[in-house]
MIRO-226118 format. One line per 8 residues: their letters; for each residue x negated, z negated, y of N, C-alpha, C, O, CB. Coordinates in nm, 3 decimals. Each point is the difference from the previous one (the first is absolute). Glycine has a CB too. Layout:
BEGIN
A) X/Z/Y/X/Z/Y/X/Z/Y/X/Z/Y/X/Z/Y | ...
END
This chain:
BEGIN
XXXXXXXX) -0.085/0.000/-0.117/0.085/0.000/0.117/-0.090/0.000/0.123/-0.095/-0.079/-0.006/0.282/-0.044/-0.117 | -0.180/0.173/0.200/-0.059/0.027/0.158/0.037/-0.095/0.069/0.088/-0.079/-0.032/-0.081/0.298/0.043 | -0.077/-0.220/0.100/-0.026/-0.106/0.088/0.119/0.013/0.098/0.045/-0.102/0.054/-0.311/0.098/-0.083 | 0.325/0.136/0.057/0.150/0.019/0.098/0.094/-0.011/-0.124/0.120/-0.007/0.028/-0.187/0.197/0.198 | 0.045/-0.193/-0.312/0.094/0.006/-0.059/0.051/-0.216/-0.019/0.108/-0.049/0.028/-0.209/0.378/-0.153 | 0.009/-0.383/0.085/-0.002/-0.129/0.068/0.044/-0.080/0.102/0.060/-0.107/0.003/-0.172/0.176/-0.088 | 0.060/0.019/0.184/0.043/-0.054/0.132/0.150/0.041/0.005/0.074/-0.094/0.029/-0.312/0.114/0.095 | 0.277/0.059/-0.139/0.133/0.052/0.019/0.083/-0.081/-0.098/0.104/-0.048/0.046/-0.178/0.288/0.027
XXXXXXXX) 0.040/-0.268/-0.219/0.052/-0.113/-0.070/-0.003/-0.126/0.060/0.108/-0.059/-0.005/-0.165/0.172/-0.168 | -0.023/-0.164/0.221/0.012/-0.125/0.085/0.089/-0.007/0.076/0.071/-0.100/0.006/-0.253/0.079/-0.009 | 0.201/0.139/0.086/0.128/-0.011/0.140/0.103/0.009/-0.069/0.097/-0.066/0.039/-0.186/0.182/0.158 | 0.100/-0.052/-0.294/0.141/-0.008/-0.077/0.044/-0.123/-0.070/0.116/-0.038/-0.013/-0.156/0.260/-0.022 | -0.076/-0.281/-0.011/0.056/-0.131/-0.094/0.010/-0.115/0.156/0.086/-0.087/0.015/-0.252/0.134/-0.337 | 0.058/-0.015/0.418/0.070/-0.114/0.108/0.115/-0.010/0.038/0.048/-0.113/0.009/-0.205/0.120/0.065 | 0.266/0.154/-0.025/0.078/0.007/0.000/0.125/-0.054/-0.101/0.113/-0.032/0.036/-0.266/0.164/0.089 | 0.096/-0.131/-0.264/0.055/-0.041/-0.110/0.032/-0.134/0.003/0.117/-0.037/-0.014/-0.221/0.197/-0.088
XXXXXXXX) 0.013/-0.236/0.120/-0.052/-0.155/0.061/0.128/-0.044/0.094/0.084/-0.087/-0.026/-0.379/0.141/0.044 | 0.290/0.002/0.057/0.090/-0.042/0.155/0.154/0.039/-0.016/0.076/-0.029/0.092/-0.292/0.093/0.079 | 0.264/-0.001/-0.283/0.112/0.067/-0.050/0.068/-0.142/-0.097/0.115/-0.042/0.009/-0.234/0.343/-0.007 | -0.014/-0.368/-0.109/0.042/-0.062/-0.049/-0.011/-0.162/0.053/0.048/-0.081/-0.079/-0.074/0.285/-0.073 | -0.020/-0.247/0.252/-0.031/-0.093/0.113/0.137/-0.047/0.032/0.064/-0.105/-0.003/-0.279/0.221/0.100 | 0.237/0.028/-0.059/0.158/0.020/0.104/0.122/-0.054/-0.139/0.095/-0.077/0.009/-0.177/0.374/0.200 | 0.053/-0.252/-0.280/0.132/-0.040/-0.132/-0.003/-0.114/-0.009/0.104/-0.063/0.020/-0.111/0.225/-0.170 | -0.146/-0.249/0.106/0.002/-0.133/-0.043/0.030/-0.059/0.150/0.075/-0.094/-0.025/-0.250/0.101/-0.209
XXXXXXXX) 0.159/-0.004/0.364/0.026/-0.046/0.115/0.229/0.018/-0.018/0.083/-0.087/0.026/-0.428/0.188/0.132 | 0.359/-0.006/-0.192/0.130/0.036/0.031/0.076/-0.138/-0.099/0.071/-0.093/0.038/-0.110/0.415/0.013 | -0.009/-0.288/-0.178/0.021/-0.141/-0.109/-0.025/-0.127/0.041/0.064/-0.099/-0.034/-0.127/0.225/-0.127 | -0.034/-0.123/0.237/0.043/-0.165/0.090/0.033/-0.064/0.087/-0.015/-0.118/0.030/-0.061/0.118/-0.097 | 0.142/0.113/0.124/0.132/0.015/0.099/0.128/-0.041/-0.049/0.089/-0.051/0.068/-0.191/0.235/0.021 | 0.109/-0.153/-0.249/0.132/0.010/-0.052/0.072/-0.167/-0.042/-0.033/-0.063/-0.100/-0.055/0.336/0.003 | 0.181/-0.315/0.188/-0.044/-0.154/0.003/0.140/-0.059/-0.149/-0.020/-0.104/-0.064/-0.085/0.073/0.437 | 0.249/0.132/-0.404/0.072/-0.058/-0.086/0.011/0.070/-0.122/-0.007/0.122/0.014/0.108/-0.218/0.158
XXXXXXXX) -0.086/0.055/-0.288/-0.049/0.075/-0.115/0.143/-0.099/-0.085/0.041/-0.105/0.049/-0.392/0.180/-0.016 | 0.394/-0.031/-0.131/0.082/-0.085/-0.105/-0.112/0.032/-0.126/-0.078/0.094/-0.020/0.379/-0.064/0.113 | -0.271/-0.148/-0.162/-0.133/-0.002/-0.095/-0.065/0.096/-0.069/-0.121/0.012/-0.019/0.199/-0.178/-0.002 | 0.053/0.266/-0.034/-0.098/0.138/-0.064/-0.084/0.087/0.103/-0.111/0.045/-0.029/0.302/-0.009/-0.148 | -0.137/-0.019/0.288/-0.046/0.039/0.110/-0.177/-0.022/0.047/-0.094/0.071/0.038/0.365/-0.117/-0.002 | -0.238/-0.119/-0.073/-0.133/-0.082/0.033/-0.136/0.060/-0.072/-0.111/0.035/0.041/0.267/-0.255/-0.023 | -0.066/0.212/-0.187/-0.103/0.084/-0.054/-0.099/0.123/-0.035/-0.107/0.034/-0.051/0.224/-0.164/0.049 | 0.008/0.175/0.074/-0.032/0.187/0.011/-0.059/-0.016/0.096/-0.111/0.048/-0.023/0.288/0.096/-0.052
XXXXXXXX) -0.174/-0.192/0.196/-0.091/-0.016/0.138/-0.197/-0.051/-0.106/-0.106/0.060/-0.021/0.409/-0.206/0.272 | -0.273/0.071/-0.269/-0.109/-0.080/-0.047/-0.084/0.103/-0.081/-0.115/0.020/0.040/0.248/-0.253/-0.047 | -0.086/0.306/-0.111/-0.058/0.110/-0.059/-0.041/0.109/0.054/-0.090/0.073/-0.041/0.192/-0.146/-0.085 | -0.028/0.088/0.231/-0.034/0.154/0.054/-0.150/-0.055/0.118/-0.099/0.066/0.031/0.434/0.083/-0.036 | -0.301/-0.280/0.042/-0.093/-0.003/0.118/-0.156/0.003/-0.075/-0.106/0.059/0.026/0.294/-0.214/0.152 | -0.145/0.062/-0.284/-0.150/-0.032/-0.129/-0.033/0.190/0.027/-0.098/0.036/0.065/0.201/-0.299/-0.351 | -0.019/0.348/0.232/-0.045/0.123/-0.012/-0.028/0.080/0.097/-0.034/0.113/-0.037/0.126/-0.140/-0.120 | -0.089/0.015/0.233/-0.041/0.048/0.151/-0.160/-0.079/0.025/-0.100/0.058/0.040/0.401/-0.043/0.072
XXXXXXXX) -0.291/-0.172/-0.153/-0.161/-0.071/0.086/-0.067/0.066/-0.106/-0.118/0.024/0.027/0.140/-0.300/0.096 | 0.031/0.327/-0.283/-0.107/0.027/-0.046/-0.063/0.130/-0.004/-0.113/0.038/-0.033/0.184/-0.209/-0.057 | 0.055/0.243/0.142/-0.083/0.162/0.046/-0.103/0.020/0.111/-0.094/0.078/0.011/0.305/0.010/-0.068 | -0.141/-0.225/0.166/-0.134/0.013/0.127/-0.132/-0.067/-0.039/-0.103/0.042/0.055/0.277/-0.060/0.140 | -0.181/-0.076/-0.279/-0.089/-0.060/-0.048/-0.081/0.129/-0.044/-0.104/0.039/0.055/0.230/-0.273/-0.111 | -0.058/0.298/-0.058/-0.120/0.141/-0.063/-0.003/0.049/0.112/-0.120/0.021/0.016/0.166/0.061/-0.256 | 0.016/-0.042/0.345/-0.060/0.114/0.086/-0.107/-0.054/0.090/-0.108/0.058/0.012/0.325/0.068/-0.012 | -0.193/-0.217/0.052/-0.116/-0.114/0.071/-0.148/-0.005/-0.087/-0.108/-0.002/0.059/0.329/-0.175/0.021
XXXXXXXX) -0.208/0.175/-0.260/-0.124/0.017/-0.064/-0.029/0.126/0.000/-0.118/0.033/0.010/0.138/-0.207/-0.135 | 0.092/0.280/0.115/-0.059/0.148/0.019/-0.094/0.026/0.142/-0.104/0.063/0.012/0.335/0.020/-0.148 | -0.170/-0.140/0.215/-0.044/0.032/0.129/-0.144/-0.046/0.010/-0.086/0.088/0.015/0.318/-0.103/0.081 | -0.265/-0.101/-0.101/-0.153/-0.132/-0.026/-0.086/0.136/-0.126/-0.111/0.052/0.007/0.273/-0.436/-0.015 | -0.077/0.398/-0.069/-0.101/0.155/-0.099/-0.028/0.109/0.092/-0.099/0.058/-0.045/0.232/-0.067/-0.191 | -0.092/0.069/0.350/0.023/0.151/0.059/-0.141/-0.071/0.085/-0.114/0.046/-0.002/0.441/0.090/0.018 | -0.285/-0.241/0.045/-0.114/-0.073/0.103/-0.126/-0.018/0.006/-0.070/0.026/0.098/0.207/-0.113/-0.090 | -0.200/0.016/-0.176/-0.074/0.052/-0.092/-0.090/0.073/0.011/-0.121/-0.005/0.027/0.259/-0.026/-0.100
XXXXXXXX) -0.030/0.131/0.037/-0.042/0.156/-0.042/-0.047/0.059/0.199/-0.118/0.033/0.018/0.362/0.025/-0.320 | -0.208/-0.055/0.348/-0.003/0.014/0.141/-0.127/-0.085/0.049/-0.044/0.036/0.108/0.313/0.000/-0.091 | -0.332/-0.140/-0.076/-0.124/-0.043/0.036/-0.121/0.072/-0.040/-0.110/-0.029/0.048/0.221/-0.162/-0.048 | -0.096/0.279/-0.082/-0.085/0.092/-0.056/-0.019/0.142/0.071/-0.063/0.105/-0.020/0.129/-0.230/-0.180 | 0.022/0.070/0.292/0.006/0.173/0.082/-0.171/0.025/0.091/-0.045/-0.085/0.077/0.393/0.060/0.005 | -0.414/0.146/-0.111/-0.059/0.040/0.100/0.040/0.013/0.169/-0.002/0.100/0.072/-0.061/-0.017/-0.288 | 0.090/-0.191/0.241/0.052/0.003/0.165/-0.074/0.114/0.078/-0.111/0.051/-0.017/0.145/-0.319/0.026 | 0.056/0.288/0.075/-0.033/0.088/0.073/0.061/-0.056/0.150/0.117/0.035/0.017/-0.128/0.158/-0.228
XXXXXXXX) -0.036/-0.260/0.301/0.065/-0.079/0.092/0.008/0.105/0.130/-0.083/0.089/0.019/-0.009/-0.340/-0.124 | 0.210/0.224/0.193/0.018/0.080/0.115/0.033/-0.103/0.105/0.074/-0.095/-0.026/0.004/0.311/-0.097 | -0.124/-0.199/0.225/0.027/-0.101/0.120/0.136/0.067/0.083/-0.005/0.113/0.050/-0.284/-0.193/-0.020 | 0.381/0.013/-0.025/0.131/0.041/0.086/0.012/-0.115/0.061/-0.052/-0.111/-0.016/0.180/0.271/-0.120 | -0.006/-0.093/0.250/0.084/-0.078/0.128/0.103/0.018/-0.014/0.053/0.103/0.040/-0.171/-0.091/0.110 | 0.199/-0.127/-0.226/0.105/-0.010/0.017/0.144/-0.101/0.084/-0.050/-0.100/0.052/-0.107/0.213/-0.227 | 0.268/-0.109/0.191/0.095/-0.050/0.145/0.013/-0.081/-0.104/0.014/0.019/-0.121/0.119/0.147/0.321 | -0.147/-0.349/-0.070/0.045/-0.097/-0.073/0.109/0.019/0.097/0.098/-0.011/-0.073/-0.289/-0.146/-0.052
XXXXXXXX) 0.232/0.178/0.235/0.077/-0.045/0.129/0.026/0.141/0.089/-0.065/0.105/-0.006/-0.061/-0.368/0.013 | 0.223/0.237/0.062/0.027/0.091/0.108/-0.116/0.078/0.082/-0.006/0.116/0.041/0.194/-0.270/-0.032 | -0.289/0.033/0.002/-0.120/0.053/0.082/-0.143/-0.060/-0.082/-0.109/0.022/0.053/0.265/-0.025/0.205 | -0.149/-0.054/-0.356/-0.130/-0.047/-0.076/-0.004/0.075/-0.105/0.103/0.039/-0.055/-0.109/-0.259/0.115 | -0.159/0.263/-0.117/0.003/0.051/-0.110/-0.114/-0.106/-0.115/-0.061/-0.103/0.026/0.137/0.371/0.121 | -0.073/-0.218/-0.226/-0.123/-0.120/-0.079/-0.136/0.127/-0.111/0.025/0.089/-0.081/0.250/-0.370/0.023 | -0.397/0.231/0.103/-0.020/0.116/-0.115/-0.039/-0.042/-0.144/-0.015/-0.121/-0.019/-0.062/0.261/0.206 | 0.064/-0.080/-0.259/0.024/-0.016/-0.142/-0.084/0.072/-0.074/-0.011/0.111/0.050/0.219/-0.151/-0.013
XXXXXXXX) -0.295/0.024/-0.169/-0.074/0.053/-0.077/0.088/0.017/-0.139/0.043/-0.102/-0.053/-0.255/0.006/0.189 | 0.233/0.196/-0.181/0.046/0.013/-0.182/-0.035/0.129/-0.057/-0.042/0.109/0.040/0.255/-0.249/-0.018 | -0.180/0.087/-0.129/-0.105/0.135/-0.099/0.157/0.133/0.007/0.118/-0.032/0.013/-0.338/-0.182/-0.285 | 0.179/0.318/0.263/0.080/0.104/-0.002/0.073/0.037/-0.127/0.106/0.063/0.003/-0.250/-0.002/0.163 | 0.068/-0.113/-0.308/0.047/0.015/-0.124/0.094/-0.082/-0.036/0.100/0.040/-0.060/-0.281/0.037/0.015 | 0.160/-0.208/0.079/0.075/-0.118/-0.040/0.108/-0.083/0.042/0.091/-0.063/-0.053/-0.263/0.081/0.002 | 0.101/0.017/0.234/0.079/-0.086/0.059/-0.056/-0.121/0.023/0.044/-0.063/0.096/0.117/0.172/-0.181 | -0.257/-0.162/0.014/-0.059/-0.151/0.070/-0.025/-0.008/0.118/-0.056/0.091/0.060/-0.040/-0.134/-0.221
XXX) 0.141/-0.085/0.226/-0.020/-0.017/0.147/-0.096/-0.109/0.033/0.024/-0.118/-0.024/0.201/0.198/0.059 | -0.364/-0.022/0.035/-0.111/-0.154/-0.005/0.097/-0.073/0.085/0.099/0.044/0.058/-0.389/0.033/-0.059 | 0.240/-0.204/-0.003/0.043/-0.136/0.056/-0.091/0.005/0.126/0.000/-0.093/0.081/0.063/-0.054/-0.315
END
């Protein structure tokens, strides 16, 4: 697998991430349940923390793999504000951003 091909998996499973965030957030919103109810809430949420859980270890694997990258760093300026900008160093392959 390639290195865009990676990166582009990453943005997708983050997206994936924040899809299933939003469900388990929506589930604990949900404040009255009658007992079968309770349970089906309870199972589905177990099955939801445990899909973000794997995608969170998929992701920590892509990251990894992304430390191995031949960086290739580019210096940009980018808008924090209406009138401020900040500049910034990251590699062009990966996406890492120095600190």
């Amino acid at each position: 697998m390639d290195l865009d091909t990676l990166i582009e998996s990453r943005n997708q499973n983050k997206k994936i991430i924040q899809k299933l965030k939003d469900i388990l957030e929506t589930y604990e919103k949900i404040e009255r349940f009658d007992s079968l109810c309770i349970q089906e809430f309870i199972n589905s949420r177990k099955i939801y923390q445990q899909m973000l859980d794997e995608y969170i270890i998929y992701l920590d694997e892509i990251n990894k793999i992304e430390c191995s990258c031949c960086h290739r760093f580019i210096k940009d300026v980018i808008d924090i504000g209406p009138e401020s900008t900040m500049n910034i160093t990251y590699c062009e392959i990966c996406e890492y951003t120095k600190p």
